[in-house]
N, C-alpha and C positions, 0 to 999 in steps of 0.2 A: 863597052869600054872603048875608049877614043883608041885608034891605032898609031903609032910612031910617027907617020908621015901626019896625022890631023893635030897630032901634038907637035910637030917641028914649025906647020905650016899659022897654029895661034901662037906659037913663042916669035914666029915674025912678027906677026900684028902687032904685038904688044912692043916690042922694040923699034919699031918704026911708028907708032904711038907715040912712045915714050920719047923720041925723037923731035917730034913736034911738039911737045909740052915743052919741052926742055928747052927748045927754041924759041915757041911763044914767052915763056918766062923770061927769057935772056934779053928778047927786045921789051918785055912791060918795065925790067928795071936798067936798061940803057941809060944811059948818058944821052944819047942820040936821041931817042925819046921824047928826054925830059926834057932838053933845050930845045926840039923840035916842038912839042908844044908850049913851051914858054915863047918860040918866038910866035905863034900864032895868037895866044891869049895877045902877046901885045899886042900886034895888029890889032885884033879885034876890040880890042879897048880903046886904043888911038883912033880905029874908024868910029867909036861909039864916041867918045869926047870929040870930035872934031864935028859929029852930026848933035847932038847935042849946045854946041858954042860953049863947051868949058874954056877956061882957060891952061893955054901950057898945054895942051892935050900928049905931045912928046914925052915930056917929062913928069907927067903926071901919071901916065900909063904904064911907070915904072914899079909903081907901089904895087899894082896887083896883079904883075909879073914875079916881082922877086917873093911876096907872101906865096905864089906859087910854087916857086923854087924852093921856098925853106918848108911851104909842106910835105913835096917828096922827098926832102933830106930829112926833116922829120919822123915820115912815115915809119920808115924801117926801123928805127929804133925803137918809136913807142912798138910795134909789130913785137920785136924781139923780146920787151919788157913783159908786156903784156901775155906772148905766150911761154916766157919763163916763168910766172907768177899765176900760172892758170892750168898747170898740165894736169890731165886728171887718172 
């Protein structure tokens, strides 16, 4: 049988664990995040249409930044529907 001090010393672990989950989760659904990669996805679009010779490549590299944006505004909701309508 575990003794007091081997049970005081795994009820840390598990709360300094659970510390970094809770953290990890807090920056997956940021703000900071999300506009943090949207402004990258631009760039990387704008460098892709600019090697490419699209035209507008500025304003064109708009479209598949914001369908970015309204997927992670999306996410969570369908998330929410879907494990409302699924719990077993």
């Amino acid at each position: 049988m575990a003794s007091l001090k081997q049970l005081s010393v795994e009820i840390e672990r598990i709360k300094e664990r659970n510390l970094r989950v809770e953290a990890d989760k807090a920056w997956e659904t940021s703000v900071t995040r999300k506009l943090l990669l949207a402004l990258l996805t631009y760039f990387v679009v704008v460098l892709f249409f600019l090697s490419a010779g699209l035209p507008r490549p500025f304003l064109n590299a708009l479209i598949p930044t914001i369908g970015f944006l309204l997927s992670t505004l999306t996410l969570p909701v369908v998330k929410h529907w879907w494990l409302a309508h699924n719990k077993k």
